[in-house]
C-alpha positions, 0 to 999 in steps of 0.5 A: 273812511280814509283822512286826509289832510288839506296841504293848505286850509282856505278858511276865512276869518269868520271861521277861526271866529265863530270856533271860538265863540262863547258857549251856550251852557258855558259849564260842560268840558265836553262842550270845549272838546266837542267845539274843538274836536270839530273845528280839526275835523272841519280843517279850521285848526291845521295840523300842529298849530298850536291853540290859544293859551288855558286862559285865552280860551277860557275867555273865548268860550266864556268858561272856568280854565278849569273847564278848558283844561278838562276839555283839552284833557279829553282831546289828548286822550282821544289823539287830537291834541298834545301838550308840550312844556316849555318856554315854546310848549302849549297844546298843538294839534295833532293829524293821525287817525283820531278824526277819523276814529272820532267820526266813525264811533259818532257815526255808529252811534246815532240811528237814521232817524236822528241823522234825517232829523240832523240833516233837517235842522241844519239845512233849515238854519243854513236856508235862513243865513243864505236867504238873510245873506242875500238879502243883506249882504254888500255888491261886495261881499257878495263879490268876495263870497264868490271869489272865496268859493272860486279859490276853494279847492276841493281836491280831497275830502279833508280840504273839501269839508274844510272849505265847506265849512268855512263858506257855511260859517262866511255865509251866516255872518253875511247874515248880519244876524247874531241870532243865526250865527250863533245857531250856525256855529252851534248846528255846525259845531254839533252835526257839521262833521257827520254831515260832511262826511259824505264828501268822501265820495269824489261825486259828493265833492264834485256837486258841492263844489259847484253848489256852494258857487250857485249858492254864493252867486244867488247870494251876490245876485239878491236872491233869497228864495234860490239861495235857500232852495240850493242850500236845501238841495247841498243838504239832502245830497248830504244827507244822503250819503250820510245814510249811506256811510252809516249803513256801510258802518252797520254791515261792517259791524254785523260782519265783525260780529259774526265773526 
């Protein structure tokens, strides 16, 4: 699976939020690495821009600095992340081949089983923000929903899974439920860039693209019950070509082996 990243990420402001939303077990650096290594896979934090101080994002996630500095430990180790000293210093993120490496070594390690189970949770908590989004949401947030989607691009697999991201997250804080946003952020933070892998392939990308404007226009429409059906749809085409990045994943592997 070859990386590429977007020349221009098209997120809105509830996505930069929601990255940094406190955590749910605010004790574990894994969970800062994890919510920050996803946030670069997904597009929300572009290439060498540069993250909040230690103590910033000890606030936002609502841990120990300690905890911070452990997690952004891990993602300098894993390539994601430098740390530069100086009056101009901080921790910068970094583009190359660790989304990629990241990615694969998740994606090897989880059965078909748990990816089916994944694909289910995730569509069900995002079935529910598009229906409350379209049940709550303004004339004109429903119109900035649709406009947001219509400027999207999709013209590569790293822009397409940045701004499918972003439009979950827009979409669950149109639900005006805290409850589901803090769900969304935590399914999207745990399976979103498995999930999204699937828009490698350029017909994946073709299909999303205009299932994320019916799915906005059902949203701007009032209509819950097709929001949350095409939300349904979006996942299990997802969730398809995920089974199928696995199983290439696994026949490289058996080759390799026998090697």
């Amino acid at each position: 699976m070859s990386e590429e990243r977007p020349t221009t990420a098209r997120v809105g402001p509830a996505a930069r939020e929601a990255i940094f939303a406190q955590l749910a077990d605010a004790g574990r650096a894994e969970q800062v690495a994890r919510r920050l290594t996803d946030a670069i896979i997904l597009g929300v934090l572009d290439d060498g821009e540069r993250l909040p101080s230690e103590t910033e994002l000890a606030r936002r996630f609502g841990v120990a600095v300690i905890t911070v500095r452990e997690g952004l430990g891990m993602l300098r180790d894993s390539g994601l992340v430098e740390t530069r000293r100086g009056r101009d210093g901080g921790s910068f993120v970094r583009s190359g081949t660790g989304h990629e490496n990241a990615l694969e070594a998740r994606l090897r390690t989880v059965s078909r089983v748990e990816l089916t189970d994944m694909a289910t949770y995730f569509a069900t908590i995002l079935g529910g923000c598009a229906e409350r989004a379209a049940a709550r949401a303004t004339d004109a947030e429903g119109d900035r929903l649709v406009a947001w989607v219509g400027e999207a691009s999709f013209d590569s697999a790293a822009s397409a899974r940045s701004n499918t991201g972003g439009f979950y997250l827009e979409m669950a804080v149109l639900s005006q439920s805290p409850r589901l946003v803090r769900e969304q952020i935590r399914a999207q933070a745990e399976y979103g860039p498995l999930l999204l892998l699937a828009l490698d392939d350029h017909a994946v990308r073709a299909s999303t693209a205009q299932g994320n404007h019916d799915i906005a226009t059902a949203v701007r429409a009032h209509d819950s019950d097709r929001a949350r059906a095409l939300v349904a749809a979006q996942l299990q085409t997802h969730s398809e070509g995920l089974l199928r990045a696995k199983d290439a994943l696994d026949r490289e592997g058996v080759r390799r082996a026998r090697r």
